[in-house]
PyMOL commands that place a pseudoatom at each C-alpha (Angstrom):
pseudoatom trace, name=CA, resn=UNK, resi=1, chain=A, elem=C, hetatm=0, pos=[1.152, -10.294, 14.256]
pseudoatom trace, name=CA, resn=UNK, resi=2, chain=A, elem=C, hetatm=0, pos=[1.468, -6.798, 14.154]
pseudoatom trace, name=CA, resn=UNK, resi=3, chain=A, elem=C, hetatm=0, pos=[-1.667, -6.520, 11.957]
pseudoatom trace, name=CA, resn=UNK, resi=4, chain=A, elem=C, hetatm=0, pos=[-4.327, -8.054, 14.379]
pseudoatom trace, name=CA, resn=UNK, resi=5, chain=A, elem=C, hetatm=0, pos=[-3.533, -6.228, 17.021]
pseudoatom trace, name=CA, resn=UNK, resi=6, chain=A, elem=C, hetatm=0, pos=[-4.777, -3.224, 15.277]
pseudoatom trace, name=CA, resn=UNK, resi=7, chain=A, elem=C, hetatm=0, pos=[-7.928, -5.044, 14.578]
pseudoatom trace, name=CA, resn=UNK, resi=8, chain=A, elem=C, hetatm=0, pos=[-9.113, -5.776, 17.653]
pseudoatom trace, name=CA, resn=UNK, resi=9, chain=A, elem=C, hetatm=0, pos=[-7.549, -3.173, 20.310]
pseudoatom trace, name=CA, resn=UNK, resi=10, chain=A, elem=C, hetatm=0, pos=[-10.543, -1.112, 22.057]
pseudoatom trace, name=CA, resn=UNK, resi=11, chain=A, elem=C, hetatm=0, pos=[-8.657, 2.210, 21.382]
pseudoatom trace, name=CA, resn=UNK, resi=12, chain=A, elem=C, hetatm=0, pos=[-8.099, 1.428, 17.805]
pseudoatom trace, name=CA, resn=UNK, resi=13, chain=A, elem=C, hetatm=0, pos=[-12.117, 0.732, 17.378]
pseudoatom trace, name=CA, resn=UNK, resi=14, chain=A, elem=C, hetatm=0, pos=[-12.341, 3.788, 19.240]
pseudoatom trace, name=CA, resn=UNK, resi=15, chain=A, elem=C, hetatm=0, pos=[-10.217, 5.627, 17.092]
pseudoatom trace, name=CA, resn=UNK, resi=16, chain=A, elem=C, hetatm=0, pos=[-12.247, 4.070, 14.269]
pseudoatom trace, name=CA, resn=UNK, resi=17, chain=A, elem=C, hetatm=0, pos=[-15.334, 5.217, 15.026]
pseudoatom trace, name=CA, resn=UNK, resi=18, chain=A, elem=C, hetatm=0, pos=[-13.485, 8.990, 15.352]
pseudoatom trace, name=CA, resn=UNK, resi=19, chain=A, elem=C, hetatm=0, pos=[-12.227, 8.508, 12.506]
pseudoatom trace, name=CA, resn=UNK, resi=20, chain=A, elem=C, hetatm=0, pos=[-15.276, 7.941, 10.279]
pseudoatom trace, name=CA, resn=UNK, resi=21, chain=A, elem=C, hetatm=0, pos=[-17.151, 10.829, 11.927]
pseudoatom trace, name=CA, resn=UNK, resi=22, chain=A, elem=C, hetatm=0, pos=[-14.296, 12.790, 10.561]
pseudoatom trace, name=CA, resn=UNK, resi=23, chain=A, elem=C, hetatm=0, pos=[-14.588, 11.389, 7.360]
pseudoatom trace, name=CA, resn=UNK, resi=24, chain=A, elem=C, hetatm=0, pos=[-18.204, 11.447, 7.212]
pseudoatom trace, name=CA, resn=UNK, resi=25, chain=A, elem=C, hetatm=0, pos=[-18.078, 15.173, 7.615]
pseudoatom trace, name=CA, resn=UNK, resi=26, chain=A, elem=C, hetatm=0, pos=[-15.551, 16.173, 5.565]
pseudoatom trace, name=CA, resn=UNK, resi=27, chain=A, elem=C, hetatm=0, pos=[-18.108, 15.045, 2.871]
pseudoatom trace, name=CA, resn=UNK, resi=28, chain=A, elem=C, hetatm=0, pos=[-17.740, 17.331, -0.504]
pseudoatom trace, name=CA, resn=UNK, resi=29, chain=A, elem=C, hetatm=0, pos=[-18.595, 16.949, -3.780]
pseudoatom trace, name=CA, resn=UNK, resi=30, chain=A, elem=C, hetatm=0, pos=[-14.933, 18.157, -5.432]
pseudoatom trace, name=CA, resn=UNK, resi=31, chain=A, elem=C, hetatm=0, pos=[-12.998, 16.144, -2.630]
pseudoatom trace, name=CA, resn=UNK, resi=32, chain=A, elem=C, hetatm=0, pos=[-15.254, 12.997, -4.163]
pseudoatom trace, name=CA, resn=UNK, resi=33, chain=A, elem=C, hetatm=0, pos=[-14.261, 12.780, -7.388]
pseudoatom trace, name=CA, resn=UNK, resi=34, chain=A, elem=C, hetatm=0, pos=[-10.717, 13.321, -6.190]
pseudoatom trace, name=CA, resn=UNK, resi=35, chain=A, elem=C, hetatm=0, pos=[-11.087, 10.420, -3.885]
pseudoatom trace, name=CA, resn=UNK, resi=36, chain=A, elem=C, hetatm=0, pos=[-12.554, 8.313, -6.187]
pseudoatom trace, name=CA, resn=UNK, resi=37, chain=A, elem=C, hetatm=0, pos=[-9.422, 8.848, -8.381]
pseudoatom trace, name=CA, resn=UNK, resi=38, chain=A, elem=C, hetatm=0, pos=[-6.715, 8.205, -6.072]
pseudoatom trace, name=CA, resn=UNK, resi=39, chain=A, elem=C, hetatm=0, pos=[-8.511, 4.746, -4.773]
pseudoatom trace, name=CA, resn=UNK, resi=40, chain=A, elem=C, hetatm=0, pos=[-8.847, 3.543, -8.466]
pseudoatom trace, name=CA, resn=UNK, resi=41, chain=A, elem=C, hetatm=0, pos=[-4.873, 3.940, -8.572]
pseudoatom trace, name=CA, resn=UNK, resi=42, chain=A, elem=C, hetatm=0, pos=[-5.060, 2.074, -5.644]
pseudoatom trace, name=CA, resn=UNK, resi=43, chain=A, elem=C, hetatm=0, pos=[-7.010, -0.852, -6.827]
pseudoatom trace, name=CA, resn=UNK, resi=44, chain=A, elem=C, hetatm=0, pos=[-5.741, -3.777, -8.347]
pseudoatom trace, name=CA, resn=UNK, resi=45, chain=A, elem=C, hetatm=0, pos=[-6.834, -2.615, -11.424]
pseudoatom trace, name=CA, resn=UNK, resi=46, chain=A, elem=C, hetatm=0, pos=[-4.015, 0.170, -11.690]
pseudoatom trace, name=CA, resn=UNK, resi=47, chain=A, elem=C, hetatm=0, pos=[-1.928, -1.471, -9.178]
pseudoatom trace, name=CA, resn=UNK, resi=48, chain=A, elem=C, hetatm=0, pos=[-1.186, -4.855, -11.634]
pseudoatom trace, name=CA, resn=UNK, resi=49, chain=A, elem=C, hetatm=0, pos=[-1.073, -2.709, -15.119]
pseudoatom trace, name=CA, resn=UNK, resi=50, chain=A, elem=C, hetatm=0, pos=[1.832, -0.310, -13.247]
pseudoatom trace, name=CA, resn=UNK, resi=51, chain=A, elem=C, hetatm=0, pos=[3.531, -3.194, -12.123]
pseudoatom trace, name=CA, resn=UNK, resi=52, chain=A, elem=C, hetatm=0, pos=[3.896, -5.073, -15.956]
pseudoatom trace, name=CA, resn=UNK, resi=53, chain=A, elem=C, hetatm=0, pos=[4.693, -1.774, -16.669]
pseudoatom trace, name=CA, resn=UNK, resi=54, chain=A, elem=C, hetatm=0, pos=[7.651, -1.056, -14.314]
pseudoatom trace, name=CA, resn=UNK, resi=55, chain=A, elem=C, hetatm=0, pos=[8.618, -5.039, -15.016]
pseudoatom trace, name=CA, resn=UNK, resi=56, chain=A, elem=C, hetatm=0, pos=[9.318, -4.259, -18.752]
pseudoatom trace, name=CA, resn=UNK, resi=57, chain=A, elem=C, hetatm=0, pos=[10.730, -0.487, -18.439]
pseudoatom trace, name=CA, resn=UNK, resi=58, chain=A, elem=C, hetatm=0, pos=[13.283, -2.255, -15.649]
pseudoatom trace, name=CA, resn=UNK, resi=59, chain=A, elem=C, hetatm=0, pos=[13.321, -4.974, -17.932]
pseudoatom trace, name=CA, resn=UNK, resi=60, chain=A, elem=C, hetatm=0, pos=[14.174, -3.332, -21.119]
pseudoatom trace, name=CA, resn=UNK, resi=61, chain=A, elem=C, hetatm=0, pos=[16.837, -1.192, -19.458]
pseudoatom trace, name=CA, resn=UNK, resi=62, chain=A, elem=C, hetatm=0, pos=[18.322, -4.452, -17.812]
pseudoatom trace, name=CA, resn=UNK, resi=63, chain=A, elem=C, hetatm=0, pos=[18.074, -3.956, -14.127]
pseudoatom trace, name=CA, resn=UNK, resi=64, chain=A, elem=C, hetatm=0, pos=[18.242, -6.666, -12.017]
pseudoatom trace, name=CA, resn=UNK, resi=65, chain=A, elem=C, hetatm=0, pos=[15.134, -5.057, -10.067]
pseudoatom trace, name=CA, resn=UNK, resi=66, chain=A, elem=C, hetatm=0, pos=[13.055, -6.517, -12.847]
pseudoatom trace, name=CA, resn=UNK, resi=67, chain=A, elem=C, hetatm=0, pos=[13.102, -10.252, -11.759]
pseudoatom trace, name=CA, resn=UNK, resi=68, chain=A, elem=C, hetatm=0, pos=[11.066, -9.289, -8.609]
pseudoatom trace, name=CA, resn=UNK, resi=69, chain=A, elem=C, hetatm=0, pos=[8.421, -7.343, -9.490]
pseudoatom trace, name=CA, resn=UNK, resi=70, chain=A, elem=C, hetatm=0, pos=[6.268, -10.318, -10.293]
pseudoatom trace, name=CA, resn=UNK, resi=71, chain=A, elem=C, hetatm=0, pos=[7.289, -12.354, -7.086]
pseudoatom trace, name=CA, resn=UNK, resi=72, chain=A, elem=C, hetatm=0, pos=[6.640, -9.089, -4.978]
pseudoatom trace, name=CA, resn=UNK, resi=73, chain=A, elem=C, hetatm=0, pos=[3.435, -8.296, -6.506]
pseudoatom trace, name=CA, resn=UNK, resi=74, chain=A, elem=C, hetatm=0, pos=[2.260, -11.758, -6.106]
pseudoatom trace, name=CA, resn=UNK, resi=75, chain=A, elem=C, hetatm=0, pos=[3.633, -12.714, -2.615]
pseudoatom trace, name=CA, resn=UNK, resi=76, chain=A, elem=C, hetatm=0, pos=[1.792, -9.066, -1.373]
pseudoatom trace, name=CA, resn=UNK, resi=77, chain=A, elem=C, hetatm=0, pos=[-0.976, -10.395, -2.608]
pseudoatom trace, name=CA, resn=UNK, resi=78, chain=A, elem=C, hetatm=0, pos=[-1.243, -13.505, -1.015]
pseudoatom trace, name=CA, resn=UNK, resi=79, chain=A, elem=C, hetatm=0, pos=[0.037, -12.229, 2.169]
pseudoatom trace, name=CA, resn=UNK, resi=80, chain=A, elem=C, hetatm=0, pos=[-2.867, -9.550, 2.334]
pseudoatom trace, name=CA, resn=UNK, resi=81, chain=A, elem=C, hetatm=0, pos=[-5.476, -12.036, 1.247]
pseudoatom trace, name=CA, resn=UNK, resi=82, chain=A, elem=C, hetatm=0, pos=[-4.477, -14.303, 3.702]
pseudoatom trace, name=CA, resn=UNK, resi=83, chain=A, elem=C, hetatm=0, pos=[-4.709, -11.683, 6.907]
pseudoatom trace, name=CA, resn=UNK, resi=84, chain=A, elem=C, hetatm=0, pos=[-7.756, -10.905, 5.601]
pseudoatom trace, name=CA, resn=UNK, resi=85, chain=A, elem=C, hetatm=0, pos=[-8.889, -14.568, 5.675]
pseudoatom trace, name=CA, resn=UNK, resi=86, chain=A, elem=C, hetatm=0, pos=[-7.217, -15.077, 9.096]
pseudoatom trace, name=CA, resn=UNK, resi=87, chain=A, elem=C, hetatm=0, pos=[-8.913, -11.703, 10.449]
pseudoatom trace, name=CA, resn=UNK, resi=88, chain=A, elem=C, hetatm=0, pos=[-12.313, -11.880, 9.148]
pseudoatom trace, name=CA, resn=UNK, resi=89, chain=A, elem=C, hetatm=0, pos=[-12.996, -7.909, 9.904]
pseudoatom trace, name=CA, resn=UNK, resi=90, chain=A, elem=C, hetatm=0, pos=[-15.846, -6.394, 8.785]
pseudoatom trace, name=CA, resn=UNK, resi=91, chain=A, elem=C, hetatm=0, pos=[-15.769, -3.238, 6.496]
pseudoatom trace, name=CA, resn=UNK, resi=92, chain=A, elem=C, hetatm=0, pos=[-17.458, -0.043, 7.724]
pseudoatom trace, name=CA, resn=UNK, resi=93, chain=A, elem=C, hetatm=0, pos=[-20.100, -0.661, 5.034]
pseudoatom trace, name=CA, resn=UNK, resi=94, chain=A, elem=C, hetatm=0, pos=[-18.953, -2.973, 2.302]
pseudoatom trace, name=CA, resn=UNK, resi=95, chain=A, elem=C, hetatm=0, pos=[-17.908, -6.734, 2.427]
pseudoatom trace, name=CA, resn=UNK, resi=96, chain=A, elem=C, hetatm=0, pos=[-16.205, -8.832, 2.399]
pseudoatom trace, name=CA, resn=UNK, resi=97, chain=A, elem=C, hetatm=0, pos=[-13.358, -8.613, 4.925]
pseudoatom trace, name=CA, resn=UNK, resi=98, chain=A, elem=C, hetatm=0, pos=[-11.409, -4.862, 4.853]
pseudoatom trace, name=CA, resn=UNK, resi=99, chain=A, elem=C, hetatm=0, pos=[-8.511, -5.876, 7.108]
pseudoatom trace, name=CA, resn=UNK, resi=100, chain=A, elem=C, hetatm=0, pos=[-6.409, -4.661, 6.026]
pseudoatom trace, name=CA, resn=UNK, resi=101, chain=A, elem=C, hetatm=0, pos=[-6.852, -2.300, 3.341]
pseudoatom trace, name=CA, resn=UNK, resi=102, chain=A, elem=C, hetatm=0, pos=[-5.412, -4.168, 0.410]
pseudoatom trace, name=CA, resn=UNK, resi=103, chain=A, elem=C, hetatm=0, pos=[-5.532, -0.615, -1.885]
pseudoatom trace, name=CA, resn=UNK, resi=104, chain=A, elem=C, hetatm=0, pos=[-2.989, 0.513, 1.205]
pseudoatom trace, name=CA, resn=UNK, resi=105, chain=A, elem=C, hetatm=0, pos=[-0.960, -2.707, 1.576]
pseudoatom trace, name=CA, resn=UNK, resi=106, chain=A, elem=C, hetatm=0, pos=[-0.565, -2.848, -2.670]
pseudoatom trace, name=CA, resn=UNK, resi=107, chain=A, elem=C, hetatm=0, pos=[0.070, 0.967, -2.795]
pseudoatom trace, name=CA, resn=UNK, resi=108, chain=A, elem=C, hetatm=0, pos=[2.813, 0.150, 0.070]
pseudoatom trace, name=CA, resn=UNK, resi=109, chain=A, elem=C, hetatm=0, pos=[4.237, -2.663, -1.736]
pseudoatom trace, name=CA, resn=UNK, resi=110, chain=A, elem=C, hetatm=0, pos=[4.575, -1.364, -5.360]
pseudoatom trace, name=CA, resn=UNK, resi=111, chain=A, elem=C, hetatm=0, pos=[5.169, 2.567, -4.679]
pseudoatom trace, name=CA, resn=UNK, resi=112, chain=A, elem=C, hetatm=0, pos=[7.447, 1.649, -2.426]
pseudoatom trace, name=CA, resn=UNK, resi=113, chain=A, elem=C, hetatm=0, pos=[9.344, -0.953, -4.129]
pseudoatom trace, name=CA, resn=UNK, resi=114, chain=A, elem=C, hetatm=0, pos=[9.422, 1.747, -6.678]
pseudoatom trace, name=CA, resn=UNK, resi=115, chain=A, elem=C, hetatm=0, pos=[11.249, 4.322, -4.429]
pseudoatom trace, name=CA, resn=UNK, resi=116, chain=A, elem=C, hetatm=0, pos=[13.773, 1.650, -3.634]
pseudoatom trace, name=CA, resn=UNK, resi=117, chain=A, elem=C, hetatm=0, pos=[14.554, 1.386, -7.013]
pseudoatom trace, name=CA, resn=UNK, resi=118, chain=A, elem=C, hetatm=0, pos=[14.394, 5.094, -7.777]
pseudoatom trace, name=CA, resn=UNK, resi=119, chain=A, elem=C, hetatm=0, pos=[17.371, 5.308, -4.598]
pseudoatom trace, name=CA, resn=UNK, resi=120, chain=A, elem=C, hetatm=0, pos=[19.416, 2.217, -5.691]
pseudoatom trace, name=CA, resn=UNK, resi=121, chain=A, elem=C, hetatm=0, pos=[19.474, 3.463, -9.870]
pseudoatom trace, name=CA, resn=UNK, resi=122, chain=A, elem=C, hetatm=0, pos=[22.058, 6.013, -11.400]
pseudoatom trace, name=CA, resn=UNK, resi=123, chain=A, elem=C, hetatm=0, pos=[19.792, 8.567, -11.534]
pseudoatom trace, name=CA, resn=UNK, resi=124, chain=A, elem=C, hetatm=0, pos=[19.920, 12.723, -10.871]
pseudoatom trace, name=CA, resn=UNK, resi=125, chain=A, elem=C, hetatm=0, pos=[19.274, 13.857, -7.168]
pseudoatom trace, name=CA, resn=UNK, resi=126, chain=A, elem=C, hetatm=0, pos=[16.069, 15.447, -8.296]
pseudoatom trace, name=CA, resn=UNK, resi=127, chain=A, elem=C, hetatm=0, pos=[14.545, 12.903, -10.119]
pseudoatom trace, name=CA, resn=UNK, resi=128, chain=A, elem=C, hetatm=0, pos=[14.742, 10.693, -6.644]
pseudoatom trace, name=CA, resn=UNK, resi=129, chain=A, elem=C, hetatm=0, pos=[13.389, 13.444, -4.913]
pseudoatom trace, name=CA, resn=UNK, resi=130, chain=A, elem=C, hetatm=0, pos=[10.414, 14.436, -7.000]
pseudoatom trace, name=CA, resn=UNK, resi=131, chain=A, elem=C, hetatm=0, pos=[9.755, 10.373, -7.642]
pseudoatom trace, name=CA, resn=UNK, resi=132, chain=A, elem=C, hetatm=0, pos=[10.247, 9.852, -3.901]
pseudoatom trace, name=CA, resn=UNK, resi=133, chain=A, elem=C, hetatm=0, pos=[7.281, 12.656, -3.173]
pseudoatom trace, name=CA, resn=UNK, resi=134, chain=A, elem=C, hetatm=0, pos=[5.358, 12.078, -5.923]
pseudoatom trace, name=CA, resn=UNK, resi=135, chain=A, elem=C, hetatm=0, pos=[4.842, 8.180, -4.534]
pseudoatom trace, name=CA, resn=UNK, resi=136, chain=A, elem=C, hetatm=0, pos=[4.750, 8.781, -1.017]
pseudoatom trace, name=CA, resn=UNK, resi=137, chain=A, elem=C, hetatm=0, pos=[2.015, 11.324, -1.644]
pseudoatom trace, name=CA, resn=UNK, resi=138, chain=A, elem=C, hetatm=0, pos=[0.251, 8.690, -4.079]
pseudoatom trace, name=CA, resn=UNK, resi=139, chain=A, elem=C, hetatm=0, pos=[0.194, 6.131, -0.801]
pseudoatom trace, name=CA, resn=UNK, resi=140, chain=A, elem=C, hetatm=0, pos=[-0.783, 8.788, 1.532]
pseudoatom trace, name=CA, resn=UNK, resi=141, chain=A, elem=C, hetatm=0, pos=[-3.972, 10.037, -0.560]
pseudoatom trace, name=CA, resn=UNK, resi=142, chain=A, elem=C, hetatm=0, pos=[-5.042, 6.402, -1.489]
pseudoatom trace, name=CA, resn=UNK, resi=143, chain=A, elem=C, hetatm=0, pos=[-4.776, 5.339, 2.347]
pseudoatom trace, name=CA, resn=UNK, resi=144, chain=A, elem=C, hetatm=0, pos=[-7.025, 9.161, 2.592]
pseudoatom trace, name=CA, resn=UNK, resi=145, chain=A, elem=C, hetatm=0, pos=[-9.361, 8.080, 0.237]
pseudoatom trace, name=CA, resn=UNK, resi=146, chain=A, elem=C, hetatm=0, pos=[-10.239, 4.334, 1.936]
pseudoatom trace, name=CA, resn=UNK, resi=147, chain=A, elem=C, hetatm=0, pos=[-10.929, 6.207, 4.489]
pseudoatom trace, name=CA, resn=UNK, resi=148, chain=A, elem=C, hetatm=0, pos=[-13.098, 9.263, 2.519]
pseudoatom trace, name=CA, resn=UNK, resi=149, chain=A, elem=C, hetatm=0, pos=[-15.020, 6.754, 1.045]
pseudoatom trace, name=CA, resn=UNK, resi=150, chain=A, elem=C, hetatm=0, pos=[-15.641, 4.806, 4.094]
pseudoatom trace, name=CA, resn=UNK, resi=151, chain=A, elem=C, hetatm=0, pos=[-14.673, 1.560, 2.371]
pseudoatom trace, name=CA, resn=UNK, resi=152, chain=A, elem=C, hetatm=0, pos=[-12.305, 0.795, 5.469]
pseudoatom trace, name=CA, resn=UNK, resi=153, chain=A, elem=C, hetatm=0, pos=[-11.901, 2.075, 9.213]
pseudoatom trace, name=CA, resn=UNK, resi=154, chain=A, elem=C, hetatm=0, pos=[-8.767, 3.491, 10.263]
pseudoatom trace, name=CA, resn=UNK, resi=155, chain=A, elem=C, hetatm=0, pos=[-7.099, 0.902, 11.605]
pseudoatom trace, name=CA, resn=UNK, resi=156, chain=A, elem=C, hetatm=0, pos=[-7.216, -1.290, 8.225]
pseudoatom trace, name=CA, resn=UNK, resi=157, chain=A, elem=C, hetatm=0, pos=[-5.938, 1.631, 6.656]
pseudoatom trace, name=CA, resn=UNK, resi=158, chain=A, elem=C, hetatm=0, pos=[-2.910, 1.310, 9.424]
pseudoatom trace, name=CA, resn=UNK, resi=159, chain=A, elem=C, hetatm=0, pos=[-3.177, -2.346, 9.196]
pseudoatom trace, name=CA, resn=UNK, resi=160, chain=A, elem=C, hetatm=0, pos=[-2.512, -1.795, 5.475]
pseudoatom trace, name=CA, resn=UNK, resi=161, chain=A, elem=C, hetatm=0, pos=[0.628, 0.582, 5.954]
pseudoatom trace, name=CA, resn=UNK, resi=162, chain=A, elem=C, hetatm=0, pos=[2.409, -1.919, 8.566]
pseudoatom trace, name=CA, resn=UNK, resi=163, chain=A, elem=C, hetatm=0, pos=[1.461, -4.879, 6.498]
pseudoatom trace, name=CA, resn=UNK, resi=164, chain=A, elem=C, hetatm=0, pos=[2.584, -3.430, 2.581]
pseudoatom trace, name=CA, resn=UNK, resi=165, chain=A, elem=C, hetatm=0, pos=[5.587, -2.503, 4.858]
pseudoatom trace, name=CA, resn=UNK, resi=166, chain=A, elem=C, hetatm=0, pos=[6.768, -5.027, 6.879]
pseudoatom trace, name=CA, resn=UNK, resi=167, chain=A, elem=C, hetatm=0, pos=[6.107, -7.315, 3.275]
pseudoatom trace, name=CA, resn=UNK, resi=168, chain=A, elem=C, hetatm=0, pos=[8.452, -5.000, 1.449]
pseudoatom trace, name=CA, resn=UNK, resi=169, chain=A, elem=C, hetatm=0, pos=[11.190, -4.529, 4.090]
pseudoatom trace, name=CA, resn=UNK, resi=170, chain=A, elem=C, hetatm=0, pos=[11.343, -8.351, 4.289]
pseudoatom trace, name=CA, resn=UNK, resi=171, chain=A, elem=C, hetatm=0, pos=[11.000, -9.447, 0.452]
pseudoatom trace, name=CA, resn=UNK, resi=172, chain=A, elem=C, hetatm=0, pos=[14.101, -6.410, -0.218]
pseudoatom trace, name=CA, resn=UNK, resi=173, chain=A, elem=C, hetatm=0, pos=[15.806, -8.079, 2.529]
pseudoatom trace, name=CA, resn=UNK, resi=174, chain=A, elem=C, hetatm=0, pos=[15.376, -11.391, 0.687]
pseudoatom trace, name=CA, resn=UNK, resi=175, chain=A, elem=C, hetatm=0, pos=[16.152, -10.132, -2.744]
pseudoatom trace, name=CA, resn=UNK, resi=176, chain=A, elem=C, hetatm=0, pos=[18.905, -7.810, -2.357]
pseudoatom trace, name=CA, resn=UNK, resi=177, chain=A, elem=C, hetatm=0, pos=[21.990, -9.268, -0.573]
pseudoatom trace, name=CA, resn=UNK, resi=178, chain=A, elem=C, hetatm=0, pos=[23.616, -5.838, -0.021]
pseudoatom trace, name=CA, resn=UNK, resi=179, chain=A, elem=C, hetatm=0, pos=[20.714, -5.234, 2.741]
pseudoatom trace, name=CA, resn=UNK, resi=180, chain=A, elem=C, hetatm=0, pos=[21.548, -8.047, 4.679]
pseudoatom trace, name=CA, resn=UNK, resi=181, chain=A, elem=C, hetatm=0, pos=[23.024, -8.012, 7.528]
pseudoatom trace, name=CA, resn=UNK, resi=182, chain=A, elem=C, hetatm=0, pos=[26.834, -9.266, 7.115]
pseudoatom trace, name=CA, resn=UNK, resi=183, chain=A, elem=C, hetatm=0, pos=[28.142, -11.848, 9.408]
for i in range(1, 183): cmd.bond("trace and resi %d" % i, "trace and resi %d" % (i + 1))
show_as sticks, trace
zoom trace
């Protein structure tokens, strides 16, 4: 698994330990409260609330996205939980287990399964655009701020990314037939 192997390569530890130097002196009080922000969005906390939320909105507007959000959101999270079981990697100074970084893999997951439906909805060039940045650049500063915060090392940030992704490319793959591969 993809996902391991960044736990326990010698250059990714290495690139760890770089990584929270980096982060340790970037230290500022402004870039704090910022960080603090963008991990809450990335916490479960945020993560479930925008997900009922994009359920009924897809919902009420009848898209046939709707019916997965809950099976996507609850299949990420039992795939994340599990490699984190499976791992057993220890957090640069919190417990339990940080591989990966779940705030990463759920940002992955529902941000991106929210650009996929921004790209496959009748909706104004722009508005994918600016949605497609806006969430991209919400996954990017949460993954930033695991880091900031030295809740996780680099590598279950990266962990995170491959995991939320590979999850999503395979559960579209499963739930929309047009992104199968015809026979």
């Amino acid at each position: 698994m993809i996902d391991v192997a960044f736990a326990f390569n010698q250059q990714f530890l290495d690139l760890d330990h770089s990584a929270d130097a980096l982060a340790r002196s970037a230290r500022h009080p402004y870039l704090e409260s910022l960080m603090r922000a963008l991990s809450d969005v990335g916490s479960g906390y945020a993560l479930v609330p925008l997900s009922v939320l994009t359920f009924v909105l897809l919902r009420r507007h009848g898209h046939r996205a709707a019916r997965f959000i809950p099976a996507m959101v609850i299949g990420s999270y039992v795939v994340f939980l599990l490699t984190k079981w499976i791992v057993a990697r220890p957090r640069p100074r919190l417990s339990p287990y940080g591989f990966p970084s779940a705030h990463t893999f759920g940002a992955v997951v529902v941000f991106g399964g929210v650009i996929y439906i921004l790209w496959t909805t009748e909706l104004r060039r722009v508005w994918r655009w600016t949605g497609t940045v806006f969430l991209v650049l919400m996954i990017l500063g949460i993954a930033a701020s695991r880091l900031y915060l030295r809740a996780h090392w680099l590598s279950d940030v990266l962990g995170g990314v491959a995991g939320g992704t590979a999850f999503l490319l395979l559960f579209l793959i499963a739930a929309d037939p047009r992104l199968r591969p015809s026979r």
